[in-house]
N, C-alpha and C positions, 0 to 999 in steps of 0.2 A: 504493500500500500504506500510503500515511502513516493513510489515513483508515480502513482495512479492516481493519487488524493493529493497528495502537493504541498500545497499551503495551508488547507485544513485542516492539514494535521497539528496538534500541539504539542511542538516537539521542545525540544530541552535539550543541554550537551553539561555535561558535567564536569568536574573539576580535572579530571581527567581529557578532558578533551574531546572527549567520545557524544555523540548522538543516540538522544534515543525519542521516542513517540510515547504518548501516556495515550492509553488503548482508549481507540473513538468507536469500538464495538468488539464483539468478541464469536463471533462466525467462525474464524479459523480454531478458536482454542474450543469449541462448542464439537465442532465437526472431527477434530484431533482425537478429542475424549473419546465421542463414539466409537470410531472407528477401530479402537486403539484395545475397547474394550471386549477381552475375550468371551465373556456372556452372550454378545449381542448375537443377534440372527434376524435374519424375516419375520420370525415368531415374535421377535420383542417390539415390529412397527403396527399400528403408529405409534409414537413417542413426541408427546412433549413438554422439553423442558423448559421453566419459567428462571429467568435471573433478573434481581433486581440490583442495579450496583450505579455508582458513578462513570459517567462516561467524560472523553474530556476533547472539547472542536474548539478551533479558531477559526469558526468562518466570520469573512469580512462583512456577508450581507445575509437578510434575511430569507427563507427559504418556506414553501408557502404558507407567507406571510407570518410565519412564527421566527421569532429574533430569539437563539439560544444564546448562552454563556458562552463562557470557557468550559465550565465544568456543571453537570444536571446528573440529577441524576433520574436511568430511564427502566421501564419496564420491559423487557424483552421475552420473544417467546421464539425459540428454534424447535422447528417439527421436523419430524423425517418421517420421512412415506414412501411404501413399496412401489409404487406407481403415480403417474401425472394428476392424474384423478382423483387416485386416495389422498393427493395434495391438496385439490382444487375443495374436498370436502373434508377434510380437516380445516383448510383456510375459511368454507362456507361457516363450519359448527362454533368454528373464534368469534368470528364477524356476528353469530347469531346472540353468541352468550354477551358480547359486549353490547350488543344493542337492547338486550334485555336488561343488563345491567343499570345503563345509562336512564333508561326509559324508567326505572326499578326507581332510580333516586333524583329522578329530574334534571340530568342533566342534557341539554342540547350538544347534540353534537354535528358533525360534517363528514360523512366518509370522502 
């Protein structure tokens, strides 16, 4: 991502001299775990995992229409699915639980 995001990233160089990026999402380290983990099969999708943590962006402008920090912190949900479809309806059953959610406690929202 040093070379693909650019300037949005919020990087840092230490006393040492060295560069580094303070993680503006965590997909790679998400997809690492699974992969990595000998349990996993077919039989263990769909999957998905929820992480709530600090994320950290330098963008110069805002992005639609929401102006972030430096550092928020965000909700994130990585699903894995045996096929396109089992994606498309895992993605539908998210979309469904949040809009029930939102609707639940009065909040307006905008997909």
């Amino acid at each position: 991502r040093w070379d693909t995001a650019g300037p949005e990233l919020f990087t840092l160089r230490d006393r040492h001299d060295r560069d580094y990026v303070l993680s503006p999402t965590h997909e790679e380290a998400i997809t690492e775990l699974i992969a990595s983990s000998p349990q996993m099969s077919h039989r263990s999708l769909p999957l998905r995992l929820y992480q709530v943590t600090s994320k950290f962006r330098d963008e110069m402008k805002p992005r639609s229409g929401l102006l972030r920090g430096k550092e928020f912190l965000m909700k994130d949900l990585y699903t894995f699915d045996t096929t396109p479809q089992a994606a498309e309806e895992t993605y539908n059953a998210v979309c469904n639980a949040y809009d029930n959610i939102f609707r639940r406690i009065g909040v307006g929202y905008v997909k």
